[in-house]
N, C-alpha and C positions, 0 to 999 in steps of 0.2 A: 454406628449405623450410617449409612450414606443413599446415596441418590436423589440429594437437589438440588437443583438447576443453578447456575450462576449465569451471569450476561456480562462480558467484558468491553459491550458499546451501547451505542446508544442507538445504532443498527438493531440490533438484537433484541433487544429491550423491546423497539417499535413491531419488530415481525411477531413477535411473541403475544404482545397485546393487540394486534392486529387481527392474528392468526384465533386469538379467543373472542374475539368480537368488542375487546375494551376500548376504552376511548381514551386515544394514545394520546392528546392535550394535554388530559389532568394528569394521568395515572403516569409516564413518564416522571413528569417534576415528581411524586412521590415518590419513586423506586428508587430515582437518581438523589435526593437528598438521603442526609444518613439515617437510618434506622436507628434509634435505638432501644437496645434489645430491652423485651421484659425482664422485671427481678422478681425472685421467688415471693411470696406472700409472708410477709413480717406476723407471723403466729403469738412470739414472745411477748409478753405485758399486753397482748391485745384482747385474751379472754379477762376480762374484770369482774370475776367473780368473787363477793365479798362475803368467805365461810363465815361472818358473823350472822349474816343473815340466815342461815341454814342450819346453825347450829343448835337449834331444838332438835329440826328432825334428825341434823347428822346422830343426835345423841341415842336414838332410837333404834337405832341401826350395829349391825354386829359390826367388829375392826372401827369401830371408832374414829381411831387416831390413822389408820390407813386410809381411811374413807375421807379423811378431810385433806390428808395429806395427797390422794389421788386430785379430788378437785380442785387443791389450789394450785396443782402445777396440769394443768389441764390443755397447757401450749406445747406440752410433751409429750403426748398420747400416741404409745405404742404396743407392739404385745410385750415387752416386755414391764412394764409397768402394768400391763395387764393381768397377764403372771403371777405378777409381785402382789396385785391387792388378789388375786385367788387365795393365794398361799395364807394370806394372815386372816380369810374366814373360816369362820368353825365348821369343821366336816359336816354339821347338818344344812349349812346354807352354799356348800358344792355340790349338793344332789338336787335335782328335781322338785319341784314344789309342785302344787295338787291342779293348776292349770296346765295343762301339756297341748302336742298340739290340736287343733282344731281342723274335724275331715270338713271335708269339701263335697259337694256334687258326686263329684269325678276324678278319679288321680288317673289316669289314663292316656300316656306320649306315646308317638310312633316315636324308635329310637333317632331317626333323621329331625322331629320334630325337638325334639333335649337336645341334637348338636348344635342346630342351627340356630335354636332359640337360644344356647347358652354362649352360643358365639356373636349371638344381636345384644346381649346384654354389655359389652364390653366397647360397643359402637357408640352410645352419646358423648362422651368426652372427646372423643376425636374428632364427631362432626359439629360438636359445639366449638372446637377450636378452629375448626377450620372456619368455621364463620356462617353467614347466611346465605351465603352463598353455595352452599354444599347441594347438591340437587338430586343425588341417585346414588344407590350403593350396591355391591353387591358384595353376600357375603356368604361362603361357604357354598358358592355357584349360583346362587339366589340371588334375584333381582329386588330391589324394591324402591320405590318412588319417596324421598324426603320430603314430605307433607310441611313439617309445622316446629322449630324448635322453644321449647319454654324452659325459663331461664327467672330465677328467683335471690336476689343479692342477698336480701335481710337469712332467707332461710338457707341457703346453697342446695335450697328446690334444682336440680337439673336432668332434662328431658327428652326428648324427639318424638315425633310420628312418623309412624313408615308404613309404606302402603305395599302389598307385597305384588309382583306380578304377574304371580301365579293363583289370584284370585282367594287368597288365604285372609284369615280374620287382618285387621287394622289391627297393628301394634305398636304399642306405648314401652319405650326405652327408656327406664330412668337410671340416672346414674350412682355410681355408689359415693365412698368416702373418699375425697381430694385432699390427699396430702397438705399438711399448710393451710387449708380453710378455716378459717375460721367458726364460720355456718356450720360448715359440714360437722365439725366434733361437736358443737352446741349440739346439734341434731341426734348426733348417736348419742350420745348421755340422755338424750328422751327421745329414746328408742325412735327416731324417725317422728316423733310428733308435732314435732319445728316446723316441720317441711310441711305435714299434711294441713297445718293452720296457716301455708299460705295460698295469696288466688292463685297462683301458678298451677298450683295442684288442683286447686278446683277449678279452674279453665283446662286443663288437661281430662276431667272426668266429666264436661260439660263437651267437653271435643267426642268423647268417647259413645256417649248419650247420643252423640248427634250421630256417629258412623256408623252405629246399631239403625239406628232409624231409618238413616236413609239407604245406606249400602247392605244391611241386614247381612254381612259376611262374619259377624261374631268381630269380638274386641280381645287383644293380648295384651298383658303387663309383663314386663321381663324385668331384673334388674339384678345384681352384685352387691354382696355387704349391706351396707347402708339404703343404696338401693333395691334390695329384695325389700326387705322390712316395709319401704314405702309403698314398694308393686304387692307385697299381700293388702296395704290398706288400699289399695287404691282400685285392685280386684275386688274386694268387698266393697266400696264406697260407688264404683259404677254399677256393679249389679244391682243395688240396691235400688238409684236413681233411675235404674229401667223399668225397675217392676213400678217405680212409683210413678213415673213416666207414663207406662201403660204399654210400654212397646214390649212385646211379645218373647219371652227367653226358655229357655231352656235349659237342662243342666248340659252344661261347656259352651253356652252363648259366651262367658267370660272365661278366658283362660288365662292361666297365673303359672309363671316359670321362672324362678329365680337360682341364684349359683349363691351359696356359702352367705343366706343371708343372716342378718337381723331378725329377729323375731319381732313380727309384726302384728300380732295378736293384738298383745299391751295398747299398744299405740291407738288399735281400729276400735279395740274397747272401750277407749278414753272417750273418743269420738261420738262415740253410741249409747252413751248412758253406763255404761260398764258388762254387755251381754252383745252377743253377735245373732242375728236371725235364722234359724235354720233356714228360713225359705232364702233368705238372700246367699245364704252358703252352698244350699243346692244348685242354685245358676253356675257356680264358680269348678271349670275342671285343673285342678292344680297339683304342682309338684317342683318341689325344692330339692335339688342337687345340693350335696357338697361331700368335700373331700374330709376324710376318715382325720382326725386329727387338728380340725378346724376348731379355733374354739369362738369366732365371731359366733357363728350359727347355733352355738351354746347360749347366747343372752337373749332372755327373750324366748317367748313360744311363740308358735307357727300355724300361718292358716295355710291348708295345705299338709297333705302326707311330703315326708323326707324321705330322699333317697339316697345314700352314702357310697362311695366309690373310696375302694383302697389309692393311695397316692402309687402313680408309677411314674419312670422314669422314659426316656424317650425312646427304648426298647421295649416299654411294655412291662418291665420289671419293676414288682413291687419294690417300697425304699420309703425309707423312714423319713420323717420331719419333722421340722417343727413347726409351732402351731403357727407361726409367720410363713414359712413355705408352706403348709397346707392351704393355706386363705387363700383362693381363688389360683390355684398351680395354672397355669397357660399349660404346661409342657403336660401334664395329669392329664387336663381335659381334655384337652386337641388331642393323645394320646388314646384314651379312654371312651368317648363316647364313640366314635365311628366305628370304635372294635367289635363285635356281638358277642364276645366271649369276654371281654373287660365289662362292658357295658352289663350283660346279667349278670354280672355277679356283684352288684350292687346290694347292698341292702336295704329292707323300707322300716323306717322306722325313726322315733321321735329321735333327735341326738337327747344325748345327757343336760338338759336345760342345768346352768350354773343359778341354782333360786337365789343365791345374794345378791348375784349378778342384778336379778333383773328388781328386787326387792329395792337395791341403792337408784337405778333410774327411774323407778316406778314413783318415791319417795320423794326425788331431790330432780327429776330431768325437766319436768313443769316449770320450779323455780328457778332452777338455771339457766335455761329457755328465756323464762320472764326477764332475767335480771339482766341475760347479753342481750336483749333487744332493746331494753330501759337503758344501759347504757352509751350504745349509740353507734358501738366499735365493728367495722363493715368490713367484710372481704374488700379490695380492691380492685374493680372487672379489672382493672388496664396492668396491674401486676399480675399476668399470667404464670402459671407454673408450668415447666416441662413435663410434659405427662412422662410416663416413663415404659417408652412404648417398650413392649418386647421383641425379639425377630429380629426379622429385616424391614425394614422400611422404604419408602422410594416416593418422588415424585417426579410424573413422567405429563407429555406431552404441555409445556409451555406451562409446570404445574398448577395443571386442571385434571389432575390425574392420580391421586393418591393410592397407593400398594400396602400393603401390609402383611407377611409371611410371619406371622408371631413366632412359630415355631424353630424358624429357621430350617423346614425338611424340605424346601423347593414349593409347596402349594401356597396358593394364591388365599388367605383366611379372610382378608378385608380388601375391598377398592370403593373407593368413596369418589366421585364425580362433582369438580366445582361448576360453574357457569362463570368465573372469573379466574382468573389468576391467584393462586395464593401467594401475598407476598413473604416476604424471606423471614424475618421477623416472626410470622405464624410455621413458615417450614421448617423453621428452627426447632419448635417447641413438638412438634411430630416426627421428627426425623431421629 
């Protein structure tokens, strides 16, 4: 991919940060000394999980020797080690166990309201990378105002607020699983429960609390993978705080949209003594996307009805995959929802929950949690990782001007707006 800026003087350099409004004193000497580039996040020997401490419970648990053997290499976490511990459970613990998922209010999207929502979910890691500086986005022709980015090291909690411009609810974009994080796979092994026991996440539904209140335009969760899981607890965890609150709701005051998540039940259960509120479910109008072949959205049950889309290809033509290219397809969905005739013919319904699945994190994700934070071993902010944009990408005008065409069909899918120059070093890791 291409389209960012280089400066071959020190002319250039000044009109550029002139022309954004910087202060060309400091920020020259920075440009002009060397950068040096981030390195990926060192994952290997950094999860310290010690199977002796788990090995009661591991012994409780069906695959055993699979189950212990997944956790101790836990800096490896892919599908297909994912795969591999399916295959060595006993067929009763790949089907469905007796929690499934959990209705809502409301499962009710205008189809515009699933693209655009499924196309906001894919936006916090790019405007967290670009920095604090990020100030407007628009995405899928929609305007909206960058409010507020929250940002969590110990749990790889990550965030945004966005204000839309079109007078629509306040939305909460969290993001899903980061490659290489460390936080983040502690997190998905307790189903998202890492995250929800940090303050990040509870100043995030204390943000939400407040923009119910005062703006009374209704609140959205969105999120991907890892991130779904968190936005269903995080749907239930502000509805709840409304009604306790005393501020006024509705069913669809909270709305809940996520792509190919986590099941998030587990997690909002832990939270709540082990049982969800019908009254605090009835505020909540929700609905989980994902792609026919996904098996993230298999671990864990769901607040929120599902809605499944056959995987197509970038003509629209059904095509097979695997369960690594079903996981959140770009070229599927940017395909699929704008379609009316891809898009009905969706279907609604629980995915096939893998009950071992969610049986091993339910068991062991608490402890695991417990044991990498007693430990001490942290993501590194300043070792960033290259996201792995899809598309085309580009940074235009003095880059304060980010582009994004995911699909590579000529449409405009993401523009993000800095108030600063992004330096080269961050236009690297987006580009």
């Amino acid at each position: 991919m291409s389209g960012s800026i280089s400066f071959n003087s020190l002319e250039e350099i000044e009109d550029a940060i002139a022309q954004a409004g910087g202060d060309v004193s400091s920020t020259v000497t920075d440009i002009l000394d060397p950068i040096p580039l981030p390195q990926p996040v060192e994952v290997a020997d950094a999860v310290s999980i010690n199977i002796a401490d788990l090995v009661d419970d591991i012994a409780d648990l069906p695959a055993t020797q699979a189950v212990a053997d997944f956790l101790a290499n836990l800096d490896d976490l892919n599908f297909a080690r994912l795969e591999g511990l399916l295959d060595q459970l006993p067929p009763e613990y790949r089907r469905p166990d007796a929690t499934g998922e959990v209705r809502t209010g409301l499962s009710d999207f205008l189809q515009i309201q699933v693209e655009v929502g499924a196309a906001l979910s894919a936006t916090a890691r790019v405007v967290n990378t670009l920095g604090p500086d990020a100030i407007a986005m628009q995405v899928r022709g929609y305007d909206f105002a960058i409010n507020e980015q929250y940002n969590d090291v110990e749990s790889g909690f990550s965030a945004i607020k966005v204000l839309p411009a079109d007078g629509g609810p306040m939305i909460f974009v969290i993001d899903g699983l980061e490659v290489g994080s460390i936080a983040d796979t502690v997190a998905a092994v307790d189903l998202g429960g890492l995250q929800l026991r940090s303050a990040a996440f509870q100043a995030m539904i204390a943000d939400a609390v407040e923009a119910q209140a005062t703006l009374g335009r209704g609140v959205q969760f969105v999120g991907p993978s890892l991130g779904g899981a968190v936005a269903q607890a995080a749907a239930y965890e502000a509805a709840e705080a409304l009604i306790a609150a005393g501020v006024p709701t509705a069913p669809g005051t909270v709305r809940l949209l996520t792509v190919d998540a986590l099941g998030g039940r587990d997690a909002t259960e832990a939270l709540n003594g082990g049982t969800l509120d019908p009254a605090v479910l009835n505020v909540i109008n929700a609905l989980n996307i994902r792609t026919q072949g996904d098996l993230i959205s298999r671990i864990g049950s769901h607040i929120g009805e599902s809605l499944s889309f056959q995987a197509v290809d970038a003509n629209g033509s059904a095509v097979a995959v695997t369960a690594a290219d079903a996981h959140v397809n770009v070229v599927s969905l940017l395909r699929t929802l704008p379609d009316p005739t891809l898009f009905n013919a969706g279907v609604r319904g629980a995915p096939e929950e893998i009950s071992g699945f969610s049986l091993v994190a339910n068991t062991l994700g608490r402890g695991v949690a417990d044991g990498y934070l007693a430990g001490g071993e942290r993501d590194d902010p300043n070792a960033l990782v290259p996201l792995q944009v899809p598309g085309d990408a580009e940074l235009l005008n003095n880059n304060t001007l980010y582009r994004l065409d995911a699909d590579s069909n000529g449409t405009l899918d993401l523009a993000v707006l800095t108030s600063q120059p992004v330096p080269q070093a961050i236009a690297d890791l987006v580009l």
